[in-house]
Every structure is written in C-alpha cells, then in structure tokens.
C-alpha positions as CSV (number, residue, x, y, z in Angstrom):
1,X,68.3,105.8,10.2
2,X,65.1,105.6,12.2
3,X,63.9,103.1,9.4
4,X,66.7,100.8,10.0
5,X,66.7,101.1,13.6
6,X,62.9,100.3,14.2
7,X,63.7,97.6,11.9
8,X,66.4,95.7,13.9
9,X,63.5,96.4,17.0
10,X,61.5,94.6,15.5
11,X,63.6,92.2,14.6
12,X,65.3,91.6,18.0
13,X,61.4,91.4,19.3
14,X,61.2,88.2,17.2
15,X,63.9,86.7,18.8
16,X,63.1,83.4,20.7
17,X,66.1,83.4,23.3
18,X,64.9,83.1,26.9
19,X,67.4,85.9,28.3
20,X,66.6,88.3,25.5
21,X,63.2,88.1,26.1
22,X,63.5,88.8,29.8
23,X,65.3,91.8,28.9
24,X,62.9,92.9,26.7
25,X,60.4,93.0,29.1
26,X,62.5,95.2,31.4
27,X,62.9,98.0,28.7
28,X,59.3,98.0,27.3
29,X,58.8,101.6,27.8
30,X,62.0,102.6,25.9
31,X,60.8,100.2,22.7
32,X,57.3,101.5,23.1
33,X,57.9,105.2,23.5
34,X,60.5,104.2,20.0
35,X,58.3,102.7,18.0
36,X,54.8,104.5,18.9
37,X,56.5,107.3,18.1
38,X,57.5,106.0,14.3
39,X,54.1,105.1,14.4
40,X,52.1,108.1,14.6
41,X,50.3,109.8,11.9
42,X,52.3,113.1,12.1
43,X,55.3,110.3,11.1
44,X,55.8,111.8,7.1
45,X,57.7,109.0,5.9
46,X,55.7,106.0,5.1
47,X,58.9,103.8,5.4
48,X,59.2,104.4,9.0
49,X,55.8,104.6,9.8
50,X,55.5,101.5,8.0
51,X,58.6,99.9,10.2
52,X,57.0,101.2,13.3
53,X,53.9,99.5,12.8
54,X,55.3,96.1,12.2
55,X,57.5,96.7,15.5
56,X,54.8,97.4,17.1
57,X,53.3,93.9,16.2
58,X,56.5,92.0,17.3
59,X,56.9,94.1,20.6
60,X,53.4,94.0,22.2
61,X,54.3,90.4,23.7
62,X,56.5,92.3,26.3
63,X,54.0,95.5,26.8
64,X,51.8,93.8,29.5
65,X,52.4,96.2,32.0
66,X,52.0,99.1,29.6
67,X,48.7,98.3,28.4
68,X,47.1,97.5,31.9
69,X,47.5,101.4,32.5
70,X,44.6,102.6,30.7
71,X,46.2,106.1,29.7
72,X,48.8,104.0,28.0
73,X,46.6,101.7,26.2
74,X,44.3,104.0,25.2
75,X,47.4,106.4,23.3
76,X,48.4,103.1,21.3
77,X,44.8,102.1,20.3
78,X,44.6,105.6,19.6
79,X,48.0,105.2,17.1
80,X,47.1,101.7,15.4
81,X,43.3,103.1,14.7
82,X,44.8,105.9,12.8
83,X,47.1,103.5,10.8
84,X,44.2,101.8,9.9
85,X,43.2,105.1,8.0
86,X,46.5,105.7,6.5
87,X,46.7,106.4,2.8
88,X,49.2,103.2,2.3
89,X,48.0,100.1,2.0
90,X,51.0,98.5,3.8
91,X,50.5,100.2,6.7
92,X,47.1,99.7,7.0
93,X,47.4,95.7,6.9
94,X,50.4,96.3,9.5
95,X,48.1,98.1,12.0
96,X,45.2,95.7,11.2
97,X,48.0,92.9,12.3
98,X,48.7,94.6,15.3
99,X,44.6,94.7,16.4
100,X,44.6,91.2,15.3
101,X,47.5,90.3,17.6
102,X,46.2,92.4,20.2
103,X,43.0,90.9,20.4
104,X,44.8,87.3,20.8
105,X,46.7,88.5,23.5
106,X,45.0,91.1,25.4
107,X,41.3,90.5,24.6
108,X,39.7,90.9,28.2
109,X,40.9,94.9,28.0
110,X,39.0,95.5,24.2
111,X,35.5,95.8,24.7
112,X,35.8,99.2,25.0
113,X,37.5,99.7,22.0
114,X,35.6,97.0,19.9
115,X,32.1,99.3,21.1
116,X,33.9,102.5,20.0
117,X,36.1,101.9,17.3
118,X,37.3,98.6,16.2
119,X,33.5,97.5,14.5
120,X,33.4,100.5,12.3
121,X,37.3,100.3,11.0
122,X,36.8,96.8,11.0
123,X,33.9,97.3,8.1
124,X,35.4,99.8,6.6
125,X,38.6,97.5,6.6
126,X,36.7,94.8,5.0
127,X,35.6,96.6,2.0
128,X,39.0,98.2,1.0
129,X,39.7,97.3,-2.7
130,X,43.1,96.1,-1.4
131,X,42.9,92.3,-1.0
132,X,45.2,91.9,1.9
133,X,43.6,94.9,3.7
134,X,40.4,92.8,3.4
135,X,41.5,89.6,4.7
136,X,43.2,90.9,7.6
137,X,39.8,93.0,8.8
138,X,38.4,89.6,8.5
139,X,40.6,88.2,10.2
140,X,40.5,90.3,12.8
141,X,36.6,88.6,13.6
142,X,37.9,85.4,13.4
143,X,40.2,85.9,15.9
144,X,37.4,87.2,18.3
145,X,35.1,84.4,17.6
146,X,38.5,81.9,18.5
147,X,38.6,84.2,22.0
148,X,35.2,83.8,22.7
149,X,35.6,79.4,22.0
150,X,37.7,79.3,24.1
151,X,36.0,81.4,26.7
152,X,33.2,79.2,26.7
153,X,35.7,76.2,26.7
154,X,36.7,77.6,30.2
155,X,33.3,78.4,31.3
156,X,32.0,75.1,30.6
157,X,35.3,73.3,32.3
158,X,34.9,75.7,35.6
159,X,30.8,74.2,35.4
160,X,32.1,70.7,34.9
161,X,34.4,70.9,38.0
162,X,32.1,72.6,40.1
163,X,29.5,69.9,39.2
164,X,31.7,67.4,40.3
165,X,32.7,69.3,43.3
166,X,29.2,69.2,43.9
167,X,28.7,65.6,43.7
168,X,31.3,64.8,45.4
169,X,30.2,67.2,48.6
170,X,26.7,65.6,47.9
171,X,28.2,62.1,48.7
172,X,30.1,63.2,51.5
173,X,27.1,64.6,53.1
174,X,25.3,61.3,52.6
175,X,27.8,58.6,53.7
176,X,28.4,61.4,57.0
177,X,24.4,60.8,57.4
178,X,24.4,57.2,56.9
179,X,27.7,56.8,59.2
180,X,25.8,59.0,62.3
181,X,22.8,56.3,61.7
182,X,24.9,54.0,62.0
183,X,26.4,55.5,65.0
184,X,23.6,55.7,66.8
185,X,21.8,52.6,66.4
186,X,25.2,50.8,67.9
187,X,25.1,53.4,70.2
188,X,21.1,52.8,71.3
189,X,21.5,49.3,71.4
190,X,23.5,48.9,74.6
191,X,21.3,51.4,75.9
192,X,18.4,49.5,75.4
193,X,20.2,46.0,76.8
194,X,21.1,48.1,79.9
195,X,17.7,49.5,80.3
196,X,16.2,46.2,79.9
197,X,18.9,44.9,82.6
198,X,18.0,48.1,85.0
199,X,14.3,47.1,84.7
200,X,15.0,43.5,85.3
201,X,16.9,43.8,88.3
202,X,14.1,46.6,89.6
203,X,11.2,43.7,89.1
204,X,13.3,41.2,91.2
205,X,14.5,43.0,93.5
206,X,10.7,44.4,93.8
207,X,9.8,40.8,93.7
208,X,12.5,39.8,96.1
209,X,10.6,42.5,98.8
210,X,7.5,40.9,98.5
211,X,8.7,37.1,99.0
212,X,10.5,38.6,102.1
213,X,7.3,40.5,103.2
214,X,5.4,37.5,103.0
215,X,7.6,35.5,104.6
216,X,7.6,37.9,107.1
217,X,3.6,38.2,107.7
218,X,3.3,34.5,107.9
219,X,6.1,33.7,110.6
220,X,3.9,36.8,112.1
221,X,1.0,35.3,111.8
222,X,2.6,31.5,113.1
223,X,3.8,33.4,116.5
224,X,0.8,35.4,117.2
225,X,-0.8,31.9,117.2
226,X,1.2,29.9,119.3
227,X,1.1,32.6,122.0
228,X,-3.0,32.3,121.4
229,X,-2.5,28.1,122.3
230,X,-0.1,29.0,124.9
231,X,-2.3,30.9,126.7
232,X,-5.5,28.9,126.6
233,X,-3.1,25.9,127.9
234,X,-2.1,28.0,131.1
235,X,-5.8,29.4,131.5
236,X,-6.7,25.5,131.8
C-alpha cells in the first residue's frame, strides 16, 4: 500500500497540467512529510524506500518554500545522503538523482552541503562497482560545472550592461559639458557687444563733455575780450 501510493505521488508530480501543479505547490508539506518519511533509512522495505526516493525526485519542483527553511532542508539532505549509503543499488542511483536534480534547481543553498558532505559521497559514489551508481556521481559534477557556466554567463552579462551603462553616462556627461560651453559662449557674446556698446557710449558722451567744455572756455574767453576793447574805447 505505501508502495503504490508513493508511486502514484510521484507520478501525479510528473504531471505537466498547469492547475495540478498549482495545487501541488499548495500541499508540499503533506507530499514531503509522505515521501521523506518512505524515504528514511529506518524505512525496512527497499520497495518503498526505493518509491520514496524517486518521489522525492519528481516532487522537489514544488518544495521551494520548504527548502528555504534551513531546518527543513537540512532533514532532507540529511535523508538523500543516507540513501546514497544504502545497501541497494537502486536506491542509491535514486538519491544520487535527487542531489543531481537538486543541485539544478536549488544550487545557491548547497555549498554547505557540497563542503560537508556531497564531495566525499560523491567519490565514494564514483567508484561503486555498479555502473549506473557511477555515472550518476559523475553526473552529479557535471551538473555543478553547468551551474557555475552559467553563473559566469550572468556575471559577465551584468559587466556587459554595466559597461554600457557606463558609456553611456560617460557620453551624457560629455555632450552636458560641451552643451554648457556652448551655453556660455552665446551667453558671453552679447555681454561682450553690450559692454563694448556701454564703453562706447561712456567715451562719447566723455568726449561730448569736452567739445561742450571747450566750447564753453572759448565763448569765455571771446567775451572777456570784447569787454577788454570795450573799455579801452570808453577810456579814450
């Protein structure tokens, strides 16, 4: 009974309709808590350890929110590192699956798990007489190395885009530069006609006071010596 039924778990976990999946999501701790229990290594029957483990693998698409809680995460690293160990080969390549799958989707969360656990099970993994075992533990690096691509990948397009951000902002700053250079020497230019105009109109109108002074000083002058005649006439 607990075979079958983490069998059909697994199986509705595979399912590709958009309103199952939403459900799924909402009842991720009910198939958790189901199959990490099957999955366990106090779990005596192989067959429904092995049927946990490969529900597991189909279900942990819709356990985001359960392995962003670190006491949750750690129990089911905790349950797929021991499957790695079990005495059956088919449920070691199942829980080596599951890392594999695990590491594609959740990656950013394993570091701490690849420093304690995952290289050394990975080796060990690798060197199993069973072929399958082997390639899956390989596998298992692959898929980290994929991770890391792409990583980079995204590194190197956030640097591209900030570059050209960059340039772009450099640009700005240049043609904003140019444009207040410009602004000014339109700007200065009147200035300078109207200061030249001020200046003009200060040396006429100084030379305007002098003409009028001398005009002055001679009519002056013209008087002061007619009055001179005129009184030399009346003398005589």
């Amino acid at each position: 009974m607990k075979q079958a039924s983490l069998t059909t778990i697994g199986f509705i976990c595979e399912s590709q309709d958009a309103d199952l999946r939403a459900s799924l999501v909402q009842h991720s701790n009910a198939i958790l808590t189901a199959v990490v229990q099957g999955a366990r290594k106090e779990e005596l029957n192989p067959e429904v350890r092995l049927a946990a483990i490969y529900a597991l693998g189909d279900s942990l698409e819709f356990v985001d929110s359960n392995f962003k809680n670190e006491g949750e995460r750690n129990y089911i690293m905790q349950v797929i590192c021991e499957a790695t160990q079990a005495e059956d080969s088919r449920i070691q390549q199942g829980a080596f699956g599951c890392l594999n799958r695990i590491m594609a989707l959740y990656y950013e969360l394993m570091r701490f798990y690849m420093e304690k656990a995952l290289f050394g099970l990975t080796i060990m993994g690798m060197k199993s007489e069973e072929e399958d075992v082997a390639k899956l533990a390989v596998e298992f690096w692959s898929t980290v190395a994929e991770e890391e691509i792409a990583i980079e990948d995204d590194n190197a397009q956030v640097d591209l885009k900030h570059s050209r951000l960059l340039k772009v902002t450099n640009k700005l700053d240049y043609r904003s530069r140019m444009l207040t250079k410009s602004e000014k020497t339109s700007v200065s230019a009147p200035l300078r006609l109207v200061r030249s105009s001020q200046s003009s109109c200060s040396s006429l109108q100084s030379k305007t006071r002098m003409l009028v002074t001398r005009n002055t000083i001679s009519l002056v002058l013209h008087t002061n010596a007619c009055n001179s005649m005129l009184n030399v006439w009346l003398v005589l």
